[in-house]
KOLFIRO-987371 format. One record per residue (C-alpha): residue in one letter; residue number from 1; x negated, y, z. Coordinates in nm, 3 decimals, decimal comma, padded with zeros to 5 digits, always signed. Example, Ala and Ser with C-alpha at 12.3 -4.5 7.8 and 13.67 -1.06 7.14 Angstrom:
<recs>
{resn->A&resi->1&c1->-01,230&c2->-00,450&c3->+00,780};
{resn->S&resi->2&c1->-01,367&c2->-00,106&c3->+00,714};
</recs>
This chain:
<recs>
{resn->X&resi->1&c1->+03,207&c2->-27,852&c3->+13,323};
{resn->X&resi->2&c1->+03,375&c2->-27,563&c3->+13,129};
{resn->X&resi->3&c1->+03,686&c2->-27,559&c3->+12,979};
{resn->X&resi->4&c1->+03,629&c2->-27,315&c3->+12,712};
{resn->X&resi->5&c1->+03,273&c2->-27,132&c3->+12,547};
{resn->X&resi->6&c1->+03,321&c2->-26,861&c3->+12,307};
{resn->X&resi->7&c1->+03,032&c2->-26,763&c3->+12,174};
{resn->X&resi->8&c1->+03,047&c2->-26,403&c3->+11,971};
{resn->X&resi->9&c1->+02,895&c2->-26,093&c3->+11,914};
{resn->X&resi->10&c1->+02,746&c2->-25,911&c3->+12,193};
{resn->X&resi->11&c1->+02,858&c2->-25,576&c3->+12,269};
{resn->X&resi->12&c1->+02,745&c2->-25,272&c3->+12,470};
{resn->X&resi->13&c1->+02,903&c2->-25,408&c3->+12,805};
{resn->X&resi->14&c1->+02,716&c2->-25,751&c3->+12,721};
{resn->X&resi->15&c1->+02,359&c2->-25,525&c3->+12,807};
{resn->X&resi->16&c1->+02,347&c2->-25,628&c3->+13,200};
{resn->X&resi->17&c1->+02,466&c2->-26,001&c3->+13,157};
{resn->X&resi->18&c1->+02,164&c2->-26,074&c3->+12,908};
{resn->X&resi->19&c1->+01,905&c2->-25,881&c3->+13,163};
{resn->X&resi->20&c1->+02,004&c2->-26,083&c3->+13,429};
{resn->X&resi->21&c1->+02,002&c2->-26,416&c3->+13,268};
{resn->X&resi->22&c1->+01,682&c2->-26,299&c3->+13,119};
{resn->X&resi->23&c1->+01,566&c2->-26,249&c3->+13,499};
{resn->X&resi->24&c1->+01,693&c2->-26,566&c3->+13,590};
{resn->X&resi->25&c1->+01,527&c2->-26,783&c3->+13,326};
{resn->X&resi->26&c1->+01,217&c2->-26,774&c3->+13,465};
{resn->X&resi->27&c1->+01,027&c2->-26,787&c3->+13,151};
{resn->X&resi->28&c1->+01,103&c2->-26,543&c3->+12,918};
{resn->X&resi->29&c1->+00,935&c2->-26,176&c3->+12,924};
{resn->X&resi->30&c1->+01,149&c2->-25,943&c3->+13,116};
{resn->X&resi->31&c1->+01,200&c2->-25,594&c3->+12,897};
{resn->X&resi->32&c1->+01,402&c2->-25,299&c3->+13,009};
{resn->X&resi->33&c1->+01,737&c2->-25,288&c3->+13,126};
{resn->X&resi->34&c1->+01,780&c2->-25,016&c3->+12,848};
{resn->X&resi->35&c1->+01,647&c2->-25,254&c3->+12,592};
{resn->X&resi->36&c1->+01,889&c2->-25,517&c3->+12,628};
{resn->X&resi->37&c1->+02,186&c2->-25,232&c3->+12,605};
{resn->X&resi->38&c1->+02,029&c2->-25,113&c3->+12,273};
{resn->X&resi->39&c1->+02,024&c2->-25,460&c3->+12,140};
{resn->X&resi->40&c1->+02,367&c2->-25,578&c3->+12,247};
{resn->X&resi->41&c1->+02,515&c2->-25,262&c3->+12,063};
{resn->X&resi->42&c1->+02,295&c2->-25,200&c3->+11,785};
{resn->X&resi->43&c1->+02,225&c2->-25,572&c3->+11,678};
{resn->X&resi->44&c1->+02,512&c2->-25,696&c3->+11,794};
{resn->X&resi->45&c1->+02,637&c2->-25,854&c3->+11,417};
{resn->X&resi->46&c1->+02,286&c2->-26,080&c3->+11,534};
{resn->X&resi->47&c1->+02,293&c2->-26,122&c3->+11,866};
{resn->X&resi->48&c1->+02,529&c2->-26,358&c3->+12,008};
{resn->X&resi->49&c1->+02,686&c2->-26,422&c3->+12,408};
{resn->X&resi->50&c1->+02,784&c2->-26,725&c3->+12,525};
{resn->X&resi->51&c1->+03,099&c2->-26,691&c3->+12,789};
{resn->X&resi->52&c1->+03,281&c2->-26,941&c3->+13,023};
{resn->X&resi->53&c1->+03,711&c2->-26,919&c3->+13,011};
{resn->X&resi->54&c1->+03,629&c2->-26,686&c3->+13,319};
{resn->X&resi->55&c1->+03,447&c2->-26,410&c3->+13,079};
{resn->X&resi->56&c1->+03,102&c2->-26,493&c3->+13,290};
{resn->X&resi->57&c1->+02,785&c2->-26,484&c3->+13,068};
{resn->X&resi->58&c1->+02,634&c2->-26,814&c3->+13,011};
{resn->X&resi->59&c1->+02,383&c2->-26,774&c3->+12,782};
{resn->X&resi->60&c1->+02,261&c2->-26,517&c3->+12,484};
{resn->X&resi->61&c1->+02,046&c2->-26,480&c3->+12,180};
{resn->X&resi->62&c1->+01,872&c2->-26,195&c3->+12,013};
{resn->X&resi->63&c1->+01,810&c2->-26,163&c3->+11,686};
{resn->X&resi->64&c1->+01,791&c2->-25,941&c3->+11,385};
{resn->X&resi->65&c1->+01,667&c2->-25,928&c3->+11,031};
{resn->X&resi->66&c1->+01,337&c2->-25,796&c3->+10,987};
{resn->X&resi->67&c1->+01,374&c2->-25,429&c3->+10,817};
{resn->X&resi->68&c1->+01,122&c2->-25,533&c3->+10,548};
{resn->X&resi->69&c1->+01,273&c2->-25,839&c3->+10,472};
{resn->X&resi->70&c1->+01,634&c2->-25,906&c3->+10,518};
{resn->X&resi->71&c1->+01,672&c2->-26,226&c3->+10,429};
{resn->X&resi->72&c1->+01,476&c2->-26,331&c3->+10,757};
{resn->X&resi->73&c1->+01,634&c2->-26,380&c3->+11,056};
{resn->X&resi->74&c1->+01,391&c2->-26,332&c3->+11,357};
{resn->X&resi->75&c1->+01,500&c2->-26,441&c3->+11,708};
{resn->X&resi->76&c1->+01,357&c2->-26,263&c3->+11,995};
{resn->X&resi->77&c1->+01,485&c2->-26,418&c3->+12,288};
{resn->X&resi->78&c1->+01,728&c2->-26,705&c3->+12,384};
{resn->X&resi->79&c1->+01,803&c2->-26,806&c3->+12,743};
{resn->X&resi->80&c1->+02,103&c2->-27,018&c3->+12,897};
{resn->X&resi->81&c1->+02,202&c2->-27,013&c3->+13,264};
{resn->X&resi->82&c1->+02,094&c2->-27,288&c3->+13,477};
{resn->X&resi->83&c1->+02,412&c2->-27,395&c3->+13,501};
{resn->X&resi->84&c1->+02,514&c2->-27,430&c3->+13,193};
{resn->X&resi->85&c1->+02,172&c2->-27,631&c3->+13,056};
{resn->X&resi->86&c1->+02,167&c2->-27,984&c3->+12,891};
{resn->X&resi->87&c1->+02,467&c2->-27,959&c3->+12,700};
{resn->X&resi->88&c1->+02,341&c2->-27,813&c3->+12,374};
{resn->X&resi->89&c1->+02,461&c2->-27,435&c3->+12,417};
{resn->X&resi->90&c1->+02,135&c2->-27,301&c3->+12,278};
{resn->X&resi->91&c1->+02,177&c2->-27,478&c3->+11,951};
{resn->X&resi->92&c1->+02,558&c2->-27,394&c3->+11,930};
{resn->X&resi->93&c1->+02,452&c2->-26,990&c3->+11,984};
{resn->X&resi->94&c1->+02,188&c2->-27,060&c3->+11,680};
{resn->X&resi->95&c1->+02,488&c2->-27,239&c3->+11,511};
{resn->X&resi->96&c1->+02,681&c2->-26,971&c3->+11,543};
{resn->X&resi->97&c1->+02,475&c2->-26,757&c3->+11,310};
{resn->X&resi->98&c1->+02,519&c2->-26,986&c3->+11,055};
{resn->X&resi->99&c1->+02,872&c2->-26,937&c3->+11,037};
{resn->X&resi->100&c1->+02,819&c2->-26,582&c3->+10,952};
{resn->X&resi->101&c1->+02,905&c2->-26,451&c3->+10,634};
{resn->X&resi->102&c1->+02,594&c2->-26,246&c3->+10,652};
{resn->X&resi->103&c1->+02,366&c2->-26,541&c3->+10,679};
{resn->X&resi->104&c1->+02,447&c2->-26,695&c3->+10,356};
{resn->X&resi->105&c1->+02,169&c2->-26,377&c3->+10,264};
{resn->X&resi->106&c1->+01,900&c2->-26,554&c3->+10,516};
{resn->X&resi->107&c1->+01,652&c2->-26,792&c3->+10,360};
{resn->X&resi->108&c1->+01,407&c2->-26,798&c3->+10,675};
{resn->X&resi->109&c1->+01,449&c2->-26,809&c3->+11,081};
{resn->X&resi->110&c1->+01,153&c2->-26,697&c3->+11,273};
{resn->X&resi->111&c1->+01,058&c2->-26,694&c3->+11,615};
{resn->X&resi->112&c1->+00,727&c2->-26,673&c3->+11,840};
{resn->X&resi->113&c1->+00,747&c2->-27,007&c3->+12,131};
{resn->X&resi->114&c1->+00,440&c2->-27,092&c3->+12,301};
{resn->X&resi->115&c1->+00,237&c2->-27,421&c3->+12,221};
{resn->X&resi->116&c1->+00,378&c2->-27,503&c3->+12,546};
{resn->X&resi->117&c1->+00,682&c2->-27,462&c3->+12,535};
{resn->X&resi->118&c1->+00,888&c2->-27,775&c3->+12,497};
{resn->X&resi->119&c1->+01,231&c2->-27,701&c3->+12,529};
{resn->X&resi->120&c1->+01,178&c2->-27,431&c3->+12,276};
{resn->X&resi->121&c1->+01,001&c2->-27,565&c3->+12,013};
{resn->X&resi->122&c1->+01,219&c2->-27,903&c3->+12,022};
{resn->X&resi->123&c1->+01,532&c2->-27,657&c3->+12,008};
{resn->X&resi->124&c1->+01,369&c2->-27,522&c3->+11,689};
{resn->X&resi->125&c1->+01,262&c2->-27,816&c3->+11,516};
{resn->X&resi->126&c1->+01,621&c2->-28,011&c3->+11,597};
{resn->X&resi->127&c1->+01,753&c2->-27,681&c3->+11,418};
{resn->X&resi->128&c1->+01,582&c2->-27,680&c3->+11,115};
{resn->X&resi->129&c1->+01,683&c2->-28,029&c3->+11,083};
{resn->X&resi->130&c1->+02,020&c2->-27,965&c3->+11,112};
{resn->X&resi->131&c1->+01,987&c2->-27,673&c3->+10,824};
{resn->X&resi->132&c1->+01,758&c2->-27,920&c3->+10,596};
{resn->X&resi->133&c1->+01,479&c2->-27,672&c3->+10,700};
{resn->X&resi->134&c1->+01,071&c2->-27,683&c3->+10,680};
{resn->X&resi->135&c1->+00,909&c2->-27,592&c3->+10,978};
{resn->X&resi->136&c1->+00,562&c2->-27,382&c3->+10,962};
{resn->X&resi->137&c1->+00,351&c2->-27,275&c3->+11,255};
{resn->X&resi->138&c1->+00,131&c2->-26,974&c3->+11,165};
{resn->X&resi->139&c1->-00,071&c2->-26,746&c3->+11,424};
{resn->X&resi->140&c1->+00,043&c2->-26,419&c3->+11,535};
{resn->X&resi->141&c1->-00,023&c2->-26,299&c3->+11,858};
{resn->X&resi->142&c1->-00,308&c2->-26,448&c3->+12,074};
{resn->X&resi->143&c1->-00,392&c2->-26,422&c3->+12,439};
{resn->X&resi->144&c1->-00,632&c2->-26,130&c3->+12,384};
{resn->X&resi->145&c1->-00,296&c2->-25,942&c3->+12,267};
{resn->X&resi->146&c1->-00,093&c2->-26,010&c3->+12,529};
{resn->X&resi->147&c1->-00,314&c2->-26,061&c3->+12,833};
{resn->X&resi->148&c1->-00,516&c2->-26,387&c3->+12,917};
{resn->X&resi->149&c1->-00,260&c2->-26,498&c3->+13,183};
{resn->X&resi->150&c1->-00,025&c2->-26,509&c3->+12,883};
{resn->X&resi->151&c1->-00,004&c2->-26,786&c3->+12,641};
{resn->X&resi->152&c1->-00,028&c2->-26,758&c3->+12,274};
{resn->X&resi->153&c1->+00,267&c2->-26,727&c3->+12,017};
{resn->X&resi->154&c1->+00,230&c2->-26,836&c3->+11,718};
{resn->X&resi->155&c1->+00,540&c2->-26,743&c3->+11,461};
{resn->X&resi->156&c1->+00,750&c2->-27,049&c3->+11,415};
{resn->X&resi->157&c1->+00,894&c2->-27,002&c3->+11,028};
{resn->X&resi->158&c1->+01,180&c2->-27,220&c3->+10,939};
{resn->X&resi->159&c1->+01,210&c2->-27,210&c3->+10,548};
{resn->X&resi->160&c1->+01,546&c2->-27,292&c3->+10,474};
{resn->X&resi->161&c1->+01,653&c2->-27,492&c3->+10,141};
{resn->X&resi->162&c1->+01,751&c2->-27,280&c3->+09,877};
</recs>
């Protein structure tokens, strides 16, 4: 399917790729263009891009360490491109982070995913396995937060061995 996937640090120029695969995924909350831009440049050490030999975007994560607590890693949104699903890429982006001299610092991985959610959660949990991790579900934000035609999101916590 591809001959080559780097996956590195976003940059500045990465800002429009991530929007539109965020567009295209269909499921994940669609922020500002501007957003994505600040997060590609000043996260970019946590964010990661996926891109085909070609230099086309085919998937993205972003991430950064809480300011309060820098030895967790939160991840904010992960999406690959349709055509570039069922071959693991989301789990090699995550992998990627753990490679990163700055994550030998990072003793917990947190997200929000939906209940329902599948794909998501089963990303996470197959994760944590893979880092000898504990996974803990704990409430955060509720319906009544973000509007009843949105589902819940509870933090996923993934405490990893020390």
């Amino acid at each position: 399917m591809f001959m080559n996937i780097t996956i590195r640090p976003t940059t500045l120029s990465d800002g429009q790729a991530i929007t539109k695969l965020v567009k295209a995924s269909g499921t994940l909350d669609v922020n500002s263009d501007y957003l994505y831009f600040l997060l590609a440049e000043h996260f970019s050490q946590t964010c990661a891009i996926a891109v085909d030999d070609q230099g086309q975007a085919l998937g993205f994560v972003t991430a950064y360490r809480l300011p309060e607590q820098p030895t967790t890693l939160f991840i904010w949104q992960i999406a690959v491109a349709e055509r570039a699903r069922g071959h693991g890429l989301a789990k090699q982006m995550l992998k990627h982070f753990t490679k990163q001299a700055w994550f030998s610092t990072v003793n917990q991985v947190v997200c929000t995913i939906s209940p329902n959610n599948i794909a998501s959660n089963a990303l996470f949990k197959s994760f944590a396995s893979e880092l000898g991790g504990q996974v803990r579900i704990k409430p955060f934000l509720a319906s009544t937060h973000l509007g009843k035609s949105h589902d819940d999101e509870p933090y996923v916590m993934i405490d990893l061995p020390t």
